[in-house]
C-alpha positions in Angstrom: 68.9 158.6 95.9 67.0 161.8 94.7 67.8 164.0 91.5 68.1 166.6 94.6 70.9 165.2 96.1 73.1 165.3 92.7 72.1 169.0 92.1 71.3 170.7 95.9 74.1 172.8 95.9 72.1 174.7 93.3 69.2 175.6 96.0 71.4 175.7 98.7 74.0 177.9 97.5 74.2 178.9 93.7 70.9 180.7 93.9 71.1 182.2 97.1 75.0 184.0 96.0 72.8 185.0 93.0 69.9 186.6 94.5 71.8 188.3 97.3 73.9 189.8 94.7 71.0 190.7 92.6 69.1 192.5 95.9 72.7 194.6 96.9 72.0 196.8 93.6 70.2 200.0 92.7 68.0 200.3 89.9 70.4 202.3 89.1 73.4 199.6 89.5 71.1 197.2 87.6 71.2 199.4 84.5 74.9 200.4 84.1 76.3 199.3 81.4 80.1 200.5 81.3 81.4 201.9 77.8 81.6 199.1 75.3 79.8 196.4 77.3 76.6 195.2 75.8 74.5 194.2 79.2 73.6 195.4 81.9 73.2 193.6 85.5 69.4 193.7 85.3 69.7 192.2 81.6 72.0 189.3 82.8 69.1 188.8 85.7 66.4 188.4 82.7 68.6 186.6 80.7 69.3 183.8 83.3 65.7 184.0 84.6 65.0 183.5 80.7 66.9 180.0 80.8 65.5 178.2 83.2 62.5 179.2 82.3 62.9 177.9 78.5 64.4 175.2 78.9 63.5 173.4 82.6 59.7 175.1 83.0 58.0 175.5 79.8 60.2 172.6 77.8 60.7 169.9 79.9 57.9 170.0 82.4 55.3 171.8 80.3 54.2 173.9 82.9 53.5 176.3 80.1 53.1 175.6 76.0 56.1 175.4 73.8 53.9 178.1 71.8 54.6 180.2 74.7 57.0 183.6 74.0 59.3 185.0 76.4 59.0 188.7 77.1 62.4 190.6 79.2 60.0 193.6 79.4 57.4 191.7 81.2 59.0 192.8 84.8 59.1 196.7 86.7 61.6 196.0 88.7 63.9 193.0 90.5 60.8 192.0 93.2 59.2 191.2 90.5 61.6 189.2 88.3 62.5 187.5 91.8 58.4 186.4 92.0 58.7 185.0 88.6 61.2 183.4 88.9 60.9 181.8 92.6 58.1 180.2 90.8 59.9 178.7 87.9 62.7 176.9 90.1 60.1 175.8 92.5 58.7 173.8 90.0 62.4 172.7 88.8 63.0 171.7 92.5 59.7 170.1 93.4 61.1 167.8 90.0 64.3 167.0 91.8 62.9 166.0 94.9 60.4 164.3 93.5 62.5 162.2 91.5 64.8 159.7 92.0 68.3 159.9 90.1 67.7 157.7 87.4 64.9 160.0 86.3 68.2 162.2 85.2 68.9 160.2 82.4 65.3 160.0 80.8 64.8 162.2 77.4 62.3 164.9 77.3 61.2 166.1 73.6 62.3 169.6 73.0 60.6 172.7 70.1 63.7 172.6 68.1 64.3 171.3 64.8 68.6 170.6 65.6 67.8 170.0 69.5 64.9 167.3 69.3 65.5 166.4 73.1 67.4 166.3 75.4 68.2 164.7 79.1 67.1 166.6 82.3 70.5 165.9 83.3 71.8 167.9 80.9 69.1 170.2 81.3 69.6 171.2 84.9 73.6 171.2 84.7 73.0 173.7 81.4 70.8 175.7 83.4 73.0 176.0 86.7 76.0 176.4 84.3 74.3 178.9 82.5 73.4 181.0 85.9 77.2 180.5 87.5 78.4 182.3 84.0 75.9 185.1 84.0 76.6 185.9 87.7 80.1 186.2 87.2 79.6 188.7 84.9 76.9 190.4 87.2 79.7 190.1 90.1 82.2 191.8 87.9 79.8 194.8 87.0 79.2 194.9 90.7 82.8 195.6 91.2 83.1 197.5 88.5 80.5 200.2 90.0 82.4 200.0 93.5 79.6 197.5 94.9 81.2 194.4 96.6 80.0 191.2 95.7 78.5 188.2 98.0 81.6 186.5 99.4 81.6 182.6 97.9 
């Protein structure tokens, strides 16, 4: 058994709800923030981009250095954010179907001083946990602006 088969719900249906809820907005939608709320659809989008990015791509599987900063100002627009981040869980899927379950349970070292390391189990249930939180909110500011959400 594969690391994919524990967590495929995440490619096959997690991320697509996200990213067709993501593509249904303006940039307009994307940056509505109502009165008293402190982000907006488009930050949420960063955000979760952010996470898997931190803690799956650059932490776990190096693909980048620890050393490494995140910039939210680095994207125009959502195709781009989209490109980015297609790229980041390609490399978080290639892991999971390259590697068999028990892989799940093995450590990988992390930057932080209180968070030395940490399983890629936990990792990718953090991660998807993480993104299922976030698009709530993004489906709720969806509504909010009169735009109905992808249908779960």
């Amino acid at each position: 058994m594969l690391a994919f088969d524990v967590y495929r719900h995440w490619e096959t249906d997690l991320r697509p709800f996200t990213l067709s809820a993501l593509r249904k907005l303006t940039p307009e939608q994307l940056a509505w923030k109502p009165p008293g709320w402190h982000t907006s659809a488009w930050e949420l989008a960063v955000h979760i981009v952010d996470a898997e990015w931190h803690w799956i791509y650059r932490n776990a599987l190096k693909k980048e250095p620890w050393e490494t900063s995140w910039d939210p100002k680095q994207f125009e627009n959502m195709e781009q954010l989209i490109a980015f981040w297609d790229r980041v869980h390609k490399a978080t899927v290639e892991w999971l179907r390259d590697s068999p379950v028990t892989e799940l349970n093995r450590k990988y070292p992390m930057p932080y001083i209180d968070f030395p390391a940490a399983t890629m189990n936990w990792l990718v249930y953090h991660v998807m946990e993480h993104e299922i939180h976030h698009r709530g909110q993004i489906f709720m500011l969806m509504r909010m602006q009169g735009v109905k959400p992808p249908t779960i």
